[in-house]
N, C-alpha and C positions, 0 to 999 in steps of 0.2 A: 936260983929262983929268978934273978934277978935277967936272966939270959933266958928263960922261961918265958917271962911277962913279957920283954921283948921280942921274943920269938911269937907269942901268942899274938903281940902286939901288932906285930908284922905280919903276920898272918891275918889278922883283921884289916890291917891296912892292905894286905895284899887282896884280898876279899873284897875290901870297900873298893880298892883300885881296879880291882877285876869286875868289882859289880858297875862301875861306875866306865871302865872301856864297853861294857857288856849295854851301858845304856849310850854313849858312844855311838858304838858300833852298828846299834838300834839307830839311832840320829842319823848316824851317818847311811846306814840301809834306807833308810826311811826319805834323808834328804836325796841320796841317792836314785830311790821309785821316782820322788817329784819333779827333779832335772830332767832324768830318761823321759817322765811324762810330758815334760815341759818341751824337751828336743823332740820328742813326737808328735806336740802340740804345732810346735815351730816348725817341723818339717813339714805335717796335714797344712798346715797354714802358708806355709811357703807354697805348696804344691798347688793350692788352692787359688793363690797369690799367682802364681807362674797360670796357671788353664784359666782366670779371669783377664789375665794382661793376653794372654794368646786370641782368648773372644773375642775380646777390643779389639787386639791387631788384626783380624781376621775381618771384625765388624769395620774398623778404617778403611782396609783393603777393600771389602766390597764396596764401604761409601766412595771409596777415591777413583775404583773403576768407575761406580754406578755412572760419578759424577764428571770423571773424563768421558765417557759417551755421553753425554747428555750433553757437556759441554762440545762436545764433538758434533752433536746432532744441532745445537744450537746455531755452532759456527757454521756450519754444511748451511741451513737457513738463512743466517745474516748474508753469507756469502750469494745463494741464491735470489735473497729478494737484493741485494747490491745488483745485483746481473741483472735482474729486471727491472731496477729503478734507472740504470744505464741505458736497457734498451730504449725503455719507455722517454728517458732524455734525449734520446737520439733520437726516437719519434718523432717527438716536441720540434727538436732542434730543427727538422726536414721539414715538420708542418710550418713553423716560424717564417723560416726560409723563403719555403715556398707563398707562404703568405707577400712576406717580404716584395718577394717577384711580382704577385698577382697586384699588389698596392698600384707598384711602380709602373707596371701593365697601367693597369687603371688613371695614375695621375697622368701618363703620357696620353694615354688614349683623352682623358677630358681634357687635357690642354689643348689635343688638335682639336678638339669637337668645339672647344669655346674658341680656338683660331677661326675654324670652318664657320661655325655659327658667327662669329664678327661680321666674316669676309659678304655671308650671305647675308645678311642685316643691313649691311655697308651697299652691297649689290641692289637689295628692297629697296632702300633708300634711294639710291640711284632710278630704279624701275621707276620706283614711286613720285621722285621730283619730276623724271621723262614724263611719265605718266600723266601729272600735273598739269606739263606743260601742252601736252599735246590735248588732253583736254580742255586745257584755256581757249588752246589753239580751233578745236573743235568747236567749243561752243560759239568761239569766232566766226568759224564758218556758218555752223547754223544759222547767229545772228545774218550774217551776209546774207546769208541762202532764203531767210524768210525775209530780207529785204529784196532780194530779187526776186521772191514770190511774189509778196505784195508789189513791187512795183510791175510784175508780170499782169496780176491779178488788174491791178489801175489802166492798165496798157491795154489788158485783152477788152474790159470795159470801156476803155476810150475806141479801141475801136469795133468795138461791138456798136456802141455809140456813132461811132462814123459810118459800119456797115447801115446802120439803119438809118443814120441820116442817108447814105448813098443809096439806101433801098428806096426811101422817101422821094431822093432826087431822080432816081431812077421812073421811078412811081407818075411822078410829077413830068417827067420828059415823056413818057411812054402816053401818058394822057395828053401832053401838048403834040406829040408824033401822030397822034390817033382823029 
C-alpha cells in the first residue's frame, strides 16, 4: 500500500507537475505572443524610425540644395554689384581726375589773368599819371593860349584905337589938305 500511496502520490505530483509545466508552457506561450508582439512592435517602430530619418535626410538635402543656390544666387549678386561699385569707382576716380586737371586749368589760367590784370593796372596807372601830366600840361597851354588871346584881344583894341586915332588924323589932314 505503502508503494500505492506513493505511486498515487506521484502521480499527483506528476499531475500537479504536468498541470503546473502545462501553465508554464501557457506563460511561456503567452510571454512568447508578447515578445513576437513586442519585436513587431520594434520592428513597425524601427521602420517607421528608419522612413522619418530618410524624410529629414531627404528634407536636409533639399534645404542644403535649396540653400547652396540661393547662396549661389546671393553670391552671383554680391559679386555683380562688387563689379559695379568698381565700375562706378572708376568713374569717380576719371571724374576726380579730371576735375583735378580742370582746377589746375583754372588756378593757372587765374594767375595769368591776375598777372595780366596787374600788368594792365600797372600800364593805367602809367596812361593815367601821362595823362595827368599832359593835361597839366594842357591846361597850361590853355592858360597861355587865353593869355595870348586876351593880350591879342588888348592889342587888336589898342589898335583898333590907333586906326581910329589915324582915321581921326587922317580925317583932320584931309580937311587941313582941302
Amino acid at each position: 500500500q505503502n508503494i500505492a500511496t506513493l505511486q498515487e502520490q506521484r502521480e499527483k505530483e506528476l499531475a500537479q507537475t504536468g498541470e503546473e509545466a502545462h501553465a508554464l508552457q501557457t506563460d511561456l506561450d503567452a510571454a512568447q505572443a508578447a515578445l513576437a508582439e513586442s519585436v513587431a512592435l520594434l520592428a513597425a517602430d524601427r521602420q517607421d524610425a528608419a522612413r522619418a530619418l530618410d524624410a529629414q535626410r531627404a528634407a536636409l538635402e533639399r534645404t542644403l540644395a535649396e540653400t547652396e543656390e540661393a547662396q549661389g544666387g546671393a553670391v552671383a549678386a554680391l559679386e555683380r554689384q562688387v563689379g559695379e561699385a568698381g565700375e562706378k569707382l572708376q568713374r569717380v576716380e576719371k571724374q576726380l581726375h579730371e576735375t583735378e586737371e580742370y582746377q589746375h586749368h583754372l588756378e593757372k589760367s587765374l594767375a595769368e589773368s591776375q598777372a595780366h590784370a596787374t600788368e594792365v593796372l600797372a600800364e593805367g596807372e602809367s596812361v593815367e599819371a601821362a595823362l595827368q601830366g599832359e593835361l597839366a600840361a594842357t591846361r597850361q597851354n590853355i592858360a597861355t593860349l587865353q593869355d595870348q588871346v586876351e593880350s591879342v584881344k588888348n592889342s587888336k583894341i589898342e589898335r583898333e584905337k590907333e586906326v581910329a586915332s589915324l582915321g581921326s588924323e587922317k580925317d583932320a589932314l584931309q580937311t587941313d589938305l582941302d
